[in-house]
C-alpha positions in Angstrom: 33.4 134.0 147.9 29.8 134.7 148.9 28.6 133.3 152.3 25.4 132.6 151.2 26.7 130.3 148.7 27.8 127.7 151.4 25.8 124.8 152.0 25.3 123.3 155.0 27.3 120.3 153.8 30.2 122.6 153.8 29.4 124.1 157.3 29.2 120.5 158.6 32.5 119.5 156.8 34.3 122.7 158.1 33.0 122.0 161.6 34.1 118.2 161.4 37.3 119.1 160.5 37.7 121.5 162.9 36.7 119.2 165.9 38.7 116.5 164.3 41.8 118.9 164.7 41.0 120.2 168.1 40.7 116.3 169.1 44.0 115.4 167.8 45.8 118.4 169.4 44.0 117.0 173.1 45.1 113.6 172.5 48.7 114.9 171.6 48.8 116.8 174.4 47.6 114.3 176.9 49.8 111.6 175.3 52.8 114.1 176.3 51.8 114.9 179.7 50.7 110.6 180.3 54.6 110.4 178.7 56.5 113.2 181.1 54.3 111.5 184.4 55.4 108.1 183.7 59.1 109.3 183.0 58.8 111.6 186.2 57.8 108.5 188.0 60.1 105.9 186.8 63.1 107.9 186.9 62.9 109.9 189.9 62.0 114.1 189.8 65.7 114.8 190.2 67.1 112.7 187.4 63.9 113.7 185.2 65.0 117.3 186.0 68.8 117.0 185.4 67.7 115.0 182.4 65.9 118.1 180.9 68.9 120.4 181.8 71.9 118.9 179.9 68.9 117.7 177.3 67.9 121.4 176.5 64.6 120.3 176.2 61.9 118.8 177.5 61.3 116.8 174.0 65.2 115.7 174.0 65.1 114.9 177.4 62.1 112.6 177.6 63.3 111.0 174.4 67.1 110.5 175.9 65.1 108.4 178.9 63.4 106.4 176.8 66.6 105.1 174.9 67.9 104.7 178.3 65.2 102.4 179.3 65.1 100.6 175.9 69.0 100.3 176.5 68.6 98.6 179.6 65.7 96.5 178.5 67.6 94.9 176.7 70.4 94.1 179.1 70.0 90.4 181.1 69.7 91.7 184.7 70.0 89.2 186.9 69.5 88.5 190.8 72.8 87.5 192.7 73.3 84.0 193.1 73.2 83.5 196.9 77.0 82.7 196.8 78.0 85.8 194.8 75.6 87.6 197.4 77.5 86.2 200.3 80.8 87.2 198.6 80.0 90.8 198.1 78.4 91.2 201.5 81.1 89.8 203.2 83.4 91.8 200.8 81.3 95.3 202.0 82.1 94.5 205.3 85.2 94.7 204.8 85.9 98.0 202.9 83.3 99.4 206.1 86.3 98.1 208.4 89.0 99.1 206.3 87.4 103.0 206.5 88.4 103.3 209.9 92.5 102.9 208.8 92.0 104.5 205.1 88.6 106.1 204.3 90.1 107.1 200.7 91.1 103.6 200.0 87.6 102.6 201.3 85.8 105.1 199.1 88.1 103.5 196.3 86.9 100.0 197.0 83.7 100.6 197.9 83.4 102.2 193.8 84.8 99.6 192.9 82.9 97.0 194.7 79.6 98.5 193.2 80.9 97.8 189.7 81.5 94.3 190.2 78.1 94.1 191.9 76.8 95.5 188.9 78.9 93.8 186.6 77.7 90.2 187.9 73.5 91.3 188.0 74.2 91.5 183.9 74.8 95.9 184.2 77.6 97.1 181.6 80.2 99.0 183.5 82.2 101.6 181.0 82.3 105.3 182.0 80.6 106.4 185.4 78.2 108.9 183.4 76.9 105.2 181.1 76.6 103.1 184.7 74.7 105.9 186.4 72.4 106.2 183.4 71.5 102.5 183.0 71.3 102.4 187.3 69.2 105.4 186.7 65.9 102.9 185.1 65.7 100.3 187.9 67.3 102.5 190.9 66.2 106.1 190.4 65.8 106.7 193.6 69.1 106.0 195.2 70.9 107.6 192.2 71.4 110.7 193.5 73.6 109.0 196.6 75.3 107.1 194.0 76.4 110.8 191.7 76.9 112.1 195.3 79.3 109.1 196.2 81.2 109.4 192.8 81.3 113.0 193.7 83.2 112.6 196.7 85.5 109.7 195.0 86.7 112.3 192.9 88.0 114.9 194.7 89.4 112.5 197.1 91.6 110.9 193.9 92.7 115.1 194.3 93.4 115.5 197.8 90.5 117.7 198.3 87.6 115.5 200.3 87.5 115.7 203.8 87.1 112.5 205.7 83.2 113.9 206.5 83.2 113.9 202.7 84.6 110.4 202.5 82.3 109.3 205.5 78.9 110.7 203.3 80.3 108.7 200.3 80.4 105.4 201.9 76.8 106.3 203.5 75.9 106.5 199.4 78.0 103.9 198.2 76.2 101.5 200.6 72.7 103.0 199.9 73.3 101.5 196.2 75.2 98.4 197.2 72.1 97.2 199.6 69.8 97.3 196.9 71.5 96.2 194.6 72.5 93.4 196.7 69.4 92.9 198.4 67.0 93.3 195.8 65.6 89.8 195.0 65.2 89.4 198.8 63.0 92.6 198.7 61.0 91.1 195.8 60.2 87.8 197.7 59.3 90.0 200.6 56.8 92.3 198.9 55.1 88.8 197.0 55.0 87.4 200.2 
């Protein structure tokens, strides 16, 4: 092909394709970065990054978040009724008290206690790994405590948590259970 046999309408189409390429690759790539900030920030740096680990890739992970968030979408979350409210907190006072004469029992309730919490705002409750997952859109940042609590819950079901263990879990366990509890009083308190 002889170069001097281009026109310029050929130079200009090359050169609008080219920019037209180079534009779509930008916008692709600020789409994805735009995509893995707002993940970051709605689920929490650590969950974002455990995500990406049992993902295997960024790609699957950020994709794997979004179905969660679709997923829970289309759950009806609910606020507590002030009754159910008053039950459950009365009810958490309780397993706190009963710690003092069983802290594996407690730990035991207390898990127990957050799934019927859950249960009632409208959140499924199957296998821990599905409940922290869908907790994981609306509570990232106290779902580390809650992995930590379950943690704990575990190895006391095999004789192996200390009662320090025991004692960090409830610290967890009620992390999770005030908001969870608490949260449509927090609302009214931030649109006051």
């Amino acid at each position: 092909m002889n170069l001097s046999a281009i026109s310029n309408t050929q130079i200009g189409i090359v050169i609008a394709v080219a920019v037209v390429v180079v534009a779509c690759i930008a916008i692709w790539a600020f789409a994805r970065k735009r995509r893995t900030k707002r993940l970051r920030s709605q689920f929490g740096g650590a969950e974002y990054s455990r995500a990406v680990k049992e993902g295997g890739s960024r790609r699957q992970a950020e994709a794997a978040l979004d179905q969660r968030a679709d997923r829970v979408e289309s759950f009806h979350i609910r606020p507590l009724a002030s009754a159910d409210r008053a039950r459950f907190v009365d009810s958490w006072g309780k397993v706190q008290a009963r710690f003092v004469d069983s802290p594996g029992g407690a730990v035991t309730d207390a898990d127990q206690l957050l799934g019927d919490v859950m249960s009632t705002r409208g959140y499924p409750v199957s296998d821990f790994e599905q409940r922290a997952a869908d907790i994981s859109v609306d509570h990232p940042l106290v779902l580390e405590n809650y992995r930590a609590a379950h943690q704990s819950a575990l190895r006391q079901t095999k004789g192996q948590a200390t009662t320090e263990d025991l004692r960090q879990a409830m610290i967890h366990y009620r992390t999770l259970f005030e908001e969870l509890v608490g949260e449509p009083e927090t609302a009214r308190a931030v649109g006051a």
